[in-house]
ROVOTI-135527 format. One line per 4 residues: number of its first residue (from 1); their letters; for each residue x, y, z of C-alpha. Coordinates in nm, 2 decimals. Example, Ala and Ser with C-alpha at 12.3 -4.5 7.8 and 13.67 -1.06 7.14 Angstrom:
BEGIN
1	AS	1.23,-0.45,0.78; 1.37,-0.11,0.71 .
This chain:
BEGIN
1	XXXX	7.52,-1.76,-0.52; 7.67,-1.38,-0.56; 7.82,-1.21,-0.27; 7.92,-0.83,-0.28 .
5	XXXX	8.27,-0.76,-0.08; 8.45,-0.39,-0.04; 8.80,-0.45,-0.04; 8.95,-0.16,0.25 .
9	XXXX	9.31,-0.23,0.26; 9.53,-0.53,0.15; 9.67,-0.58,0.47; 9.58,-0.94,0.54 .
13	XXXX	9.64,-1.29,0.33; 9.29,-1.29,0.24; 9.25,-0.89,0.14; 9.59,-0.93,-0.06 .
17	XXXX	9.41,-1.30,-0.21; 9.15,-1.15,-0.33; 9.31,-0.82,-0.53; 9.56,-1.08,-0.69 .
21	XXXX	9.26,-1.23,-0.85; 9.05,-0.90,-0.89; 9.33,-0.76,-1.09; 9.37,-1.05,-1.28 .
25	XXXX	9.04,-1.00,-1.39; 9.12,-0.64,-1.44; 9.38,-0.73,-1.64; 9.21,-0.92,-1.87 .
29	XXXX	8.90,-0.72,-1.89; 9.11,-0.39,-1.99; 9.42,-0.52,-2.17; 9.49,-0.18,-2.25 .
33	XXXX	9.47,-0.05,-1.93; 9.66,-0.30,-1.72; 9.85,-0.09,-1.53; 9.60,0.10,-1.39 .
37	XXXX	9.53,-0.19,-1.11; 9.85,-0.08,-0.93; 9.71,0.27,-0.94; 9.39,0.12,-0.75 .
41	XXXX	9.63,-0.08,-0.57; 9.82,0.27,-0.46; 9.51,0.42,-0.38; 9.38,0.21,-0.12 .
45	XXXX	9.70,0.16,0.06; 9.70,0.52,0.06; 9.36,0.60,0.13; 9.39,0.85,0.41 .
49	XXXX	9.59,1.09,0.22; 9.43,1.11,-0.09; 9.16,1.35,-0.16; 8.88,1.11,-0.21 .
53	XXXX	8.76,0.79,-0.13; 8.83,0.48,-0.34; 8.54,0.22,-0.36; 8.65,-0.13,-0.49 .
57	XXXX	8.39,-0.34,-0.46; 8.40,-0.73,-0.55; 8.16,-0.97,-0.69; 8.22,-1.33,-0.55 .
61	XXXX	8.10,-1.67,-0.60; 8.01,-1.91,-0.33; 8.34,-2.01,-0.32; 8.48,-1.73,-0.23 .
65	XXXX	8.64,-1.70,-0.59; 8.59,-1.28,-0.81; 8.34,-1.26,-1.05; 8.33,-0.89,-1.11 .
69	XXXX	8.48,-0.56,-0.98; 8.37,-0.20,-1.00; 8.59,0.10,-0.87; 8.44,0.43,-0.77 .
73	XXXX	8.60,0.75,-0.67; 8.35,0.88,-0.41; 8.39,1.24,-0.31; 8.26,1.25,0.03 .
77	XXXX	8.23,1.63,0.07; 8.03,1.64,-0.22; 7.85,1.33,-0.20; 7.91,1.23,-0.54 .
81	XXXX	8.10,0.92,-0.71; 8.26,0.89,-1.04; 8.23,0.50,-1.17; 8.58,0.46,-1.33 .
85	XXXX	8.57,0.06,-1.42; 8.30,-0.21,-1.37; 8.36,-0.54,-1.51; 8.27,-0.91,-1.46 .
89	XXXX	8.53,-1.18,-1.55; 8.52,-1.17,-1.97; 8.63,-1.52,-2.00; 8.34,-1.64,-1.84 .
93	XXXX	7.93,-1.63,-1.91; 7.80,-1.33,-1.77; 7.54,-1.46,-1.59; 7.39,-1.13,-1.51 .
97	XXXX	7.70,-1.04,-1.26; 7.77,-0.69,-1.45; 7.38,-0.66,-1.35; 7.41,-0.75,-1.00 .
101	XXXX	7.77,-0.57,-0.99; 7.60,-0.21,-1.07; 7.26,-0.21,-0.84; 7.51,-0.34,-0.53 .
105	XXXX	7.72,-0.01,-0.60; 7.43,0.18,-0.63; 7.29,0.05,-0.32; 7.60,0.09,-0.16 .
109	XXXX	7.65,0.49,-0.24; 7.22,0.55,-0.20; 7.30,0.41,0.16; 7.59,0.64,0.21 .
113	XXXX	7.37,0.92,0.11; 7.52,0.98,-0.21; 7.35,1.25,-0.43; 7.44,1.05,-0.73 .
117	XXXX	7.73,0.90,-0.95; 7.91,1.04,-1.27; 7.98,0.78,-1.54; 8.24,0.84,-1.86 .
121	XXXX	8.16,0.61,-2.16; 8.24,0.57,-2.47; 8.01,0.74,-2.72; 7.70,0.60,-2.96 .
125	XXXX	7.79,0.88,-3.26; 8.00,0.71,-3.54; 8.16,1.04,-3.58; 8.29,1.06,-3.22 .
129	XXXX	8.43,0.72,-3.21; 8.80,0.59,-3.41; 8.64,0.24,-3.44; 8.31,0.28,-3.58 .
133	XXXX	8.21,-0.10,-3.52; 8.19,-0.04,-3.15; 7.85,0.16,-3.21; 7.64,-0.12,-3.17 .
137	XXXX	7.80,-0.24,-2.82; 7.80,0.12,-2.69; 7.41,0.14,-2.79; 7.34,-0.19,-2.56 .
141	XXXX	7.57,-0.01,-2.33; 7.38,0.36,-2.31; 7.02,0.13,-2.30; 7.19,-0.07,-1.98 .
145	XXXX	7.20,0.27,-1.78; 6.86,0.41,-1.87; 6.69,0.17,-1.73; 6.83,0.34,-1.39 .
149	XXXX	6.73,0.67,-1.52; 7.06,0.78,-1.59; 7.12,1.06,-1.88; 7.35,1.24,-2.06 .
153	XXXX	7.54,1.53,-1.98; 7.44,1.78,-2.23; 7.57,2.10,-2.34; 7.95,2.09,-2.27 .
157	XXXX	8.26,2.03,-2.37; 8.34,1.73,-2.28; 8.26,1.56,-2.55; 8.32,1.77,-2.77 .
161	XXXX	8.69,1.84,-2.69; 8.92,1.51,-2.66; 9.11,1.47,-2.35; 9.44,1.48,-2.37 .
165	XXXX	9.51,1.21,-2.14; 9.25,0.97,-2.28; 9.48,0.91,-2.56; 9.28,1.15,-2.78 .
169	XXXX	8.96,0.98,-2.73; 8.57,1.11,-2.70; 8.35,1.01,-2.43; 8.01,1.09,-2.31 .
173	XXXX	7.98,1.18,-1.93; 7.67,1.01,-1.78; 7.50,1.09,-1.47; 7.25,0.85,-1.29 .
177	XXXX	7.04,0.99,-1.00; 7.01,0.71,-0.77; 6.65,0.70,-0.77; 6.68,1.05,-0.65 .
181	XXXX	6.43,1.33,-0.83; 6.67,1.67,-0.77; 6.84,1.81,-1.07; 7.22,1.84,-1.11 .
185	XXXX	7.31,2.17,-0.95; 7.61,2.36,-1.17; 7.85,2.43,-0.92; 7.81,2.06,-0.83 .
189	XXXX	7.89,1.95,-1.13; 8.16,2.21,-1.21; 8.36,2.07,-0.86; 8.32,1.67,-0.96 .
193	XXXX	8.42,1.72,-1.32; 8.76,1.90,-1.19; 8.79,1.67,-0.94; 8.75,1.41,-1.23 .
197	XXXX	9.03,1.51,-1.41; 9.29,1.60,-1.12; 9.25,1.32,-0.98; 9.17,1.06,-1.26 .
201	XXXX	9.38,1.22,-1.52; 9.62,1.42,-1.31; 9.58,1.79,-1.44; 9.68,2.05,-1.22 .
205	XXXX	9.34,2.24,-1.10; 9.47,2.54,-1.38; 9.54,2.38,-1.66; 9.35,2.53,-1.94 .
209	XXXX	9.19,2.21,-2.05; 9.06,2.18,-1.70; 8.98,2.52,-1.70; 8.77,2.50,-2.02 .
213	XXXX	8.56,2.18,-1.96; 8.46,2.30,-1.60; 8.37,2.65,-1.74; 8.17,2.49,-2.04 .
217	XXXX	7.92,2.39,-1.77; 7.72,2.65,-1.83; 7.34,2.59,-1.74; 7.22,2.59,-1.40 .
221	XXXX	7.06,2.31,-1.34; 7.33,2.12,-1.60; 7.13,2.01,-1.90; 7.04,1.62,-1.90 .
225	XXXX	6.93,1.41,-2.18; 6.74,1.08,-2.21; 6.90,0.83,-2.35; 6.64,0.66,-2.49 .
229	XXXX	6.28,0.59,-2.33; 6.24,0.61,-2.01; 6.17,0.34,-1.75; 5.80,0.35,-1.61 .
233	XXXX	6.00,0.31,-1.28; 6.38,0.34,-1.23; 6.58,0.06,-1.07; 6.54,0.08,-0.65 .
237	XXXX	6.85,0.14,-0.47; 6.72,-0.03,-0.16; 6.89,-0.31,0.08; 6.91,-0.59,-0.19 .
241	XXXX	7.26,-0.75,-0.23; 7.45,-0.57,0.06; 7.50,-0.80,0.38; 7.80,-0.59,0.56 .
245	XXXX	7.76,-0.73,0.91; 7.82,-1.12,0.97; 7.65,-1.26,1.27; 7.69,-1.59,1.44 .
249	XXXX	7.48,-1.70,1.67; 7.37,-2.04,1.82; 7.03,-2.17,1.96; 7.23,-2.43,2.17 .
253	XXXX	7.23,-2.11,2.46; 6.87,-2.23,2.52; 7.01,-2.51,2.73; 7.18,-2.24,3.00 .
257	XXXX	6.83,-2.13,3.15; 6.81,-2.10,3.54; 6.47,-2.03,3.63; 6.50,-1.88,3.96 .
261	XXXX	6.39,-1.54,4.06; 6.64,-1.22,4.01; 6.87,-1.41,3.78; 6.86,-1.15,3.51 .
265	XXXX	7.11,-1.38,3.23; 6.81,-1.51,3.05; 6.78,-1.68,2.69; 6.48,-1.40,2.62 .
269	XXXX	6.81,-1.18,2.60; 6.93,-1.33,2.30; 6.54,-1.30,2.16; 6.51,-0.96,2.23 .
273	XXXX	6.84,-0.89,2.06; 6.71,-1.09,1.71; 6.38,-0.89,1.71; 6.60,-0.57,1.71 .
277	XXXX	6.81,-0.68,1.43; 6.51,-0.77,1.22; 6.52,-0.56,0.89; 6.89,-0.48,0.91 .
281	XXXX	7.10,-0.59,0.65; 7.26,-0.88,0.84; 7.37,-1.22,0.74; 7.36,-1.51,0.96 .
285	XXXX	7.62,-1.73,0.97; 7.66,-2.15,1.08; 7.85,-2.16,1.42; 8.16,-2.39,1.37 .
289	XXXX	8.34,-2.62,1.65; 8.64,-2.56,1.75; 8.90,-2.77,2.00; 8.91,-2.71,2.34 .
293	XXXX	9.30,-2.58,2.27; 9.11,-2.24,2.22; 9.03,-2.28,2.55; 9.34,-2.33,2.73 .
297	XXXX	9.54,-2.13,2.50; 9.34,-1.83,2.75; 9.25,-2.06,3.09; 9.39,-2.30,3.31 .
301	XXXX	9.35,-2.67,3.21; 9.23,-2.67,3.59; 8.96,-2.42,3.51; 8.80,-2.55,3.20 .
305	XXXX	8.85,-2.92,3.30; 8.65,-2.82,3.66; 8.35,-2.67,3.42; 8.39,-2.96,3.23 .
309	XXXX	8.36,-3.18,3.50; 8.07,-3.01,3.70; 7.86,-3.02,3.38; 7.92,-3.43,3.33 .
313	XXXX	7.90,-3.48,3.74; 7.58,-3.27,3.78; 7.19,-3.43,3.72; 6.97,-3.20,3.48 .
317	XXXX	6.82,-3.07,3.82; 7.08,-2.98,4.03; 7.24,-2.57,4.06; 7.56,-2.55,4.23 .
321	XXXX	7.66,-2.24,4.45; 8.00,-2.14,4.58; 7.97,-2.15,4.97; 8.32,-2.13,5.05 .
325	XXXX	8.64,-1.88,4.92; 8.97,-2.02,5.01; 9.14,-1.70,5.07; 9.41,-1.81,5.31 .
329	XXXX	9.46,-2.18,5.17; 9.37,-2.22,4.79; 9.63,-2.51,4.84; 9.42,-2.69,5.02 .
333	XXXX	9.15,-2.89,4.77; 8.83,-3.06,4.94; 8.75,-3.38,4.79; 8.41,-3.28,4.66 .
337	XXXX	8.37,-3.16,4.28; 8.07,-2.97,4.44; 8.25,-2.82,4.71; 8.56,-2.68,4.52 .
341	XXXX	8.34,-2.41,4.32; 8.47,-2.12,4.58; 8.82,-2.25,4.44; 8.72,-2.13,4.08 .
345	XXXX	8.42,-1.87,4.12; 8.45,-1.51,4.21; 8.15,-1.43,4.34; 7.82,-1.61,4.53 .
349	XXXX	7.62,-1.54,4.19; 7.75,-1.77,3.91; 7.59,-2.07,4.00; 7.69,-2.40,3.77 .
353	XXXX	7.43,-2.66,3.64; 7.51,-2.97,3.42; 7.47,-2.75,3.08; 7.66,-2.41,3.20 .
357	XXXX	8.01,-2.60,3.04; 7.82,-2.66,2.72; 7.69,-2.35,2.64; 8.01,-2.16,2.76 .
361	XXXX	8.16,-2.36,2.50; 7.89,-2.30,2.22; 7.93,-1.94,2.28; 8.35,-1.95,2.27 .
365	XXXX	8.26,-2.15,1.93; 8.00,-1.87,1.81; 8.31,-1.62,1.89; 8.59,-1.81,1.75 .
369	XXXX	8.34,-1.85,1.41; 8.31,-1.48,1.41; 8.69,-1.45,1.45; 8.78,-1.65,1.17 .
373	XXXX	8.51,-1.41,0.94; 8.72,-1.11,1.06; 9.00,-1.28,0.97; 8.94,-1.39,0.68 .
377	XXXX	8.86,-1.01,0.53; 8.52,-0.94,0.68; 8.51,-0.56,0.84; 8.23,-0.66,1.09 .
381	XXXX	8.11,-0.98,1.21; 7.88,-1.00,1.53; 7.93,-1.31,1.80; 7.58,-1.33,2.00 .
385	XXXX	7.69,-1.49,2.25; 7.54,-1.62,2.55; 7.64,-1.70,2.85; 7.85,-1.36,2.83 .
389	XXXX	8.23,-1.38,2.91; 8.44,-1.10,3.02; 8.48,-1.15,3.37; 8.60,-1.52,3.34 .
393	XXXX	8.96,-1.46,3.39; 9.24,-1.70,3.32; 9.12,-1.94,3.61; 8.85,-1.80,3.76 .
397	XXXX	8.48,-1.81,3.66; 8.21,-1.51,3.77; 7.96,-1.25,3.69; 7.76,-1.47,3.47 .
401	XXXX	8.06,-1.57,3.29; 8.22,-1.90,3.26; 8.46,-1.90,2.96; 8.61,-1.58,2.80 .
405	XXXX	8.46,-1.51,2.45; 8.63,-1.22,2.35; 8.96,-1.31,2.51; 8.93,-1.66,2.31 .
409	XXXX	8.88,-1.49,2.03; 9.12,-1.21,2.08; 9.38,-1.47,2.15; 9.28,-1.69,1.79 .
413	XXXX	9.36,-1.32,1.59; 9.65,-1.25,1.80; 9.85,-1.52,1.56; 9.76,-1.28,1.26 .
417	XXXX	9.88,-0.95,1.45; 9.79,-0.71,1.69; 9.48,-0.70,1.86; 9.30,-0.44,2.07 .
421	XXXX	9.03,-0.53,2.28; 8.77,-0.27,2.38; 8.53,-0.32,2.67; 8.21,-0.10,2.65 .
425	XXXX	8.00,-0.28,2.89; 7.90,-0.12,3.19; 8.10,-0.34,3.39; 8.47,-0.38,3.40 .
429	XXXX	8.62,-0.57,3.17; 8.84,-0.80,3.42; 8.86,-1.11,3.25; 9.06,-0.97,2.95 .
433	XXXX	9.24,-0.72,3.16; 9.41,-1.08,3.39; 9.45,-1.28,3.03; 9.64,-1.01,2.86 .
437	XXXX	9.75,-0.90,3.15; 10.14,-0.93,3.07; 10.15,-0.95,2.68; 10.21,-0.66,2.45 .
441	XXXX	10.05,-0.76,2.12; 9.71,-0.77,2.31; 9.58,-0.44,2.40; 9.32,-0.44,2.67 .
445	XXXX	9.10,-0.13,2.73; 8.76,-0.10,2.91; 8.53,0.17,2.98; 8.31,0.11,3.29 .
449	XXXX	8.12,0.20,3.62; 8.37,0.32,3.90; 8.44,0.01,4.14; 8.45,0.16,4.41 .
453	XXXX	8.04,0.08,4.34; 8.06,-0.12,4.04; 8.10,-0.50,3.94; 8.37,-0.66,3.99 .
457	XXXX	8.51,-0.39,4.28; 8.82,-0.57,4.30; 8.95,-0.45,3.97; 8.90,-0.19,3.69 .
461	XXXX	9.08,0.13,3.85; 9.30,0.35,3.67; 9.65,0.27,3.80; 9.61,-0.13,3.67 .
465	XXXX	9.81,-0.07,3.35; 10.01,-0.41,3.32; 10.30,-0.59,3.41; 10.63,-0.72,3.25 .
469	XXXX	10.62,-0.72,2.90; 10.25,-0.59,2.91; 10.35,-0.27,3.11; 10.14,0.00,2.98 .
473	XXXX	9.90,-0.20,2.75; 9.59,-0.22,2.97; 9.39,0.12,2.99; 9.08,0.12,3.23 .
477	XXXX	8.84,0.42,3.23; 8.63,0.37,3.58; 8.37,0.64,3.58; 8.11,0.79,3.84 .
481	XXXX	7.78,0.89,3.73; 7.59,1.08,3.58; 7.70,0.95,3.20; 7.49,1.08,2.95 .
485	XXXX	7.54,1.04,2.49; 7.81,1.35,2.49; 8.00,1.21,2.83; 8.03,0.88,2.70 .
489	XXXX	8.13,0.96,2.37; 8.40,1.18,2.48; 8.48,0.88,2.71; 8.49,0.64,2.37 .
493	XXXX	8.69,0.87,2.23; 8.96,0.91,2.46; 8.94,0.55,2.46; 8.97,0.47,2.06 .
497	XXXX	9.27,0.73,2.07; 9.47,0.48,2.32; 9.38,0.21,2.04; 9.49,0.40,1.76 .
501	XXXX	9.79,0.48,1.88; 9.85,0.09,1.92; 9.80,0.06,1.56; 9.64,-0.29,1.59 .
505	XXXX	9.56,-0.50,1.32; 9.24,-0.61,1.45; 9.00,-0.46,1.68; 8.79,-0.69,1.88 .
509	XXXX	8.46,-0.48,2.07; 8.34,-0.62,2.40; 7.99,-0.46,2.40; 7.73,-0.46,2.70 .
513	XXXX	7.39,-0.28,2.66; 7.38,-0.20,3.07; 7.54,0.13,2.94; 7.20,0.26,2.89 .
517	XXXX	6.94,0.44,3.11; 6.71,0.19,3.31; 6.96,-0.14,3.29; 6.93,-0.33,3.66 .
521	XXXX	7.25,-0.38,3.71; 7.43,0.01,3.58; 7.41,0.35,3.65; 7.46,0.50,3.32 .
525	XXXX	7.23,0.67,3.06; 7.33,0.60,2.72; 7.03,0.66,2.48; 6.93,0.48,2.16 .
529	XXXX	7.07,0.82,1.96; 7.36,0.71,2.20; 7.38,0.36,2.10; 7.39,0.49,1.77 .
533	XXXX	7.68,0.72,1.73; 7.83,0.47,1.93; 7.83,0.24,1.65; 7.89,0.50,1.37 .
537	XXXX	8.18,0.56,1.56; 8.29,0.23,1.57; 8.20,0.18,1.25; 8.41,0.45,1.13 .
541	XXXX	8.73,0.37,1.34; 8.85,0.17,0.98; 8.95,-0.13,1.12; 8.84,-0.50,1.09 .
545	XXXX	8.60,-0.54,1.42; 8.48,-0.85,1.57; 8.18,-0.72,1.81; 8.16,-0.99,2.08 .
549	XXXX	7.79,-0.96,2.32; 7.84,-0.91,2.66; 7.59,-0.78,2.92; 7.26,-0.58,2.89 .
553	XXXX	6.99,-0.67,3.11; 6.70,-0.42,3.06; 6.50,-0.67,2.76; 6.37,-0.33,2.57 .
557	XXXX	6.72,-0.19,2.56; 6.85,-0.51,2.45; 6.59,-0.48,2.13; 6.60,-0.12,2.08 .
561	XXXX	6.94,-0.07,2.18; 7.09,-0.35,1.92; 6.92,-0.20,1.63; 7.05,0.15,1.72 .
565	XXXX	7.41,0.05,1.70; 7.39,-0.18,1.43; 7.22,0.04,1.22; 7.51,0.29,1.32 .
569	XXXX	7.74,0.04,1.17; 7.59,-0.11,0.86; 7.57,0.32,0.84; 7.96,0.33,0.86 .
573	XXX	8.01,0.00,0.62; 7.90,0.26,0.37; 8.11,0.48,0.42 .
């Protein structure tokens, strides 16, 4: 099995892993080249202040171990990339990797909406080459890149006039369409072939070589040549090998089904959900189990061991309802399991049965799975989880929600660095905002309905910003209606700007589809074109995100909704 990775950063254990073998491979592949894996290296630790984006994308086996690498400067204003190294591992059969390696990238820059990508290779002319035995590897070389239509730069000098910087050597400059049918405008070309050498070969923008290469592009369109027959039909750039979200999600959720009228938390939920996902490049992933530690690192032994309890004590019939709220004596237990549920619950509408432990549990699994994904290097992975969790503070249970997902999972990354927690559902986030309440290397934000009107009305205002140690790490954004796209955006972005300046290491996404028009239970009117900026935008934020399901009640907002923002990030992956 082949898996494709983009390496972003090499902040984590796992990112940093993963170069230490990729430039071992380097290494080996271009002897005489070796040190140009720290320039990689330098580039994407500096990514934000360079001129350009750098691509390094992995090829991996199923054990996680490299296989290949190729490394692309993409120039994002220009939508062009310049392919400076591809390579599988040289000590090994190829196995068609270098194959796989090349339609991946292209997938990944036609997705991005790339116009197409610049190759330099070496030459097929005896008389341009010093080692005139390589002529029959470059040939097999040039008839690898026509089969994806790809031609030759024609009518320039660049190779014609060595470079310099290349040690003297002649190459050919290759450009391959991605399945696109537009010519190569010349001022296109003039701007990518600087760019090229300033930032490739570091030439200053007026240095005369620079200055004659770009000016020898003189045809408008640039001139292309075949190199050799041409495919009947060029290689697709279409979802193939790409899989940039991870989703875990677990049938188990079936179990947690309460059939009586106006309960709105239904296992269709989860349905509706997978039917919008369908034809998104998404892989699915096992749920694991985890200890119940996870648990009670977040909520009271008393809480989890009551839920734990109720779901052993209870028959397969039998709903439990909180009738009583010990407001002036929680000291004072009844004797009763049954009757202690006011003693745990928040509200009159988070009835327990004998399976509403199990799946909380499953669904704190399906998050903690997700967590470890994120952790472990992936930049989005998707926990589907049902029952939802944010209201279930440290040891109380409510609005649907019996265990904490996202604060469980928050809690597991914490160990690795900070985390900041984002709440978009429509209603507050008040489980995380009591969990974290006091800790400073858990940021807790949440955008939501005003509750003054709004679920859970006891919490969510503006002035709740922390306490001891957590002073001034919990941000809430209560909001009246009307919300429309460019109110909530503006909202998400005052929001991601508290986040940012945190700095966190990881960034953990609480998200509820009762933010759009026509949910029962909100008062907003997100859109799906709002749904999906939404996701570009978190998409974009450049951090590794754990997306934990929350609420969304409306079934065709669920369906349509889901694949709006996920198709918002698997947009961003891309980018």
């Amino acid at each position: 099995m082949i898996r494709f990775r983009r390496l972003f950063e090499l902040v984590s254990d796992v990112d940093r892993r993963r170069f230490a073998e990729a430039s071992d491979l380097f290494r080996t592949a271009f002897p005489h080249e070796a040190d140009a894996i720290d320039r990689i290296a330098h580039m994407l630790l500096n990514r934000r202040t360079i001129g350009f984006d750098p691509i390094l994308l992995l090829s991996t086996d199923a054990r996680d171990r490299i296989t290949g690498l190729a490394f692309v400067y993409y120039f994002s204003d220009i939508h062009y990339g310049y392919l400076q190294y591809i390579a599988s591992d040289p000590r090994k059969p190829a196995r068609g990797i270098g194959i796989a390696l090349y339609e991946a990238l292209r997938e990944l820059l036609a997705a991005r909406g790339a116009r197409g990508l610049f190759l330099d290779v070496p030459p097929v002319e005896p008389e341009k080459l010093k080692d005139r035995t390589r002529v029959a590897v470059n040939r097999r070389r040039m008839r690898f890149y026509a089969r994806y239509d790809a031609k030759k730069v024609a009518g320039t000098l660049w190779d014609v006039e060595a470079n310099p910087r290349n040690d003297g050597f002649l190459t050919t400059l290759l450009y391959d369409p991605l399945g696109r049918k537009s010519q190569l405008p010349q001022r296109d070309a003039r701007v990518v072939v600087r760019n090229i050498l300033v930032d490739q070969y570091a030439f200053e923008h007026d240095d005369p070589f620079v200055m004659r290469i770009v000016r020898s592009f003189t045809d408008n369109p640039v001139k292309l040549e075949a190199l050799g027959p041409q495919p009947e039909r060029a290689a697709p750039t279409k979802a193939k090998y790409l899989l940039p979200i991870k989703m875990v999600v677990s049938e188990r959720h079936m179990i947690h089904h309460l059939r009586e009228k106006g309960y709105v938390e239904r296992p269709v939920r989860v349905t509706s959900i997978l039917k919008g996902l369908e034809g998104l490049p998404i892989e699915r992933v096992p749920t694991r189990n985890f200890s119940e530690d996870h648990l009670t690192a977040v909520h009271t032994p008393a809480l989890v061991g009551y839920l734990k309890a109720m779901g052993q004590r209870l028959d397969p019939k039998a709903i439990i309802y909180p009738e009583v709220f010990p407001i002036r004596r929680p000291d004072r237990v009844p004797r009763a399991l049954e009757d202690r549920a006011g003693y745990f619950c928040a509200d009159t509408f988070t009835p327990l049965t004998q399976n509403s432990f199990t799946a909380a549990k499953d669904a704190a699994n399906v998050a903690l799975t997700a967590a470890t994904l994120v952790a472990n290097g992936e930049r989005f992975a998707y926990a589907l989880c049902r029952p939802p969790g944010h209201h279930a503070e440290r040891r109380i249970y409510g609005g649907f929600c019996f265990l904490n997902n996202s604060a469980i999972a928050a809690n597991y990354l914490s160990r690795q660095g900070k985390v900041a927690l984002l709440d978009i559902d429509y209603h507050h986030g008040n489980g995380g905002q009591d969990i974290f309440y006091a800790r400073d290397d858990v940021l807790t934000v949440s955008i939501h309905g005003h509750p003054s009107h709004a679920y859970p009305n006891f919490s969510g205002y503006s002035d709740e910003r922390g306490e001891g140690a957590g002073l001034g790490f919990n941000h809430n954004f209560p909001t009246e209606p009307p919300v429309d796209d460019e109110r909530y955006l503006a909202l998400l972005e005052r929001a991601l700007g508290v986040v940012r300046t945190f700095k966190p290491r990881f960034f953990v996404l609480s998200i509820g589809f009762d933010i759009m028009r026509g949910d029962p239970t909100g008062s907003f009117a997100v859109t799906n074109q709002g749904m999906h900026r939404i996701g570009k935008r978190i998409g974009r934020f450049g951090l590794p995100t754990l997306i934990v399901q929350e609420g969304g009640y409306s079934l065709g907002n669920l369906r349509s909704g889901s694949h709006a923002f996920f198709r918002g990030i698997v947009e961003a992956w891309h980018v």
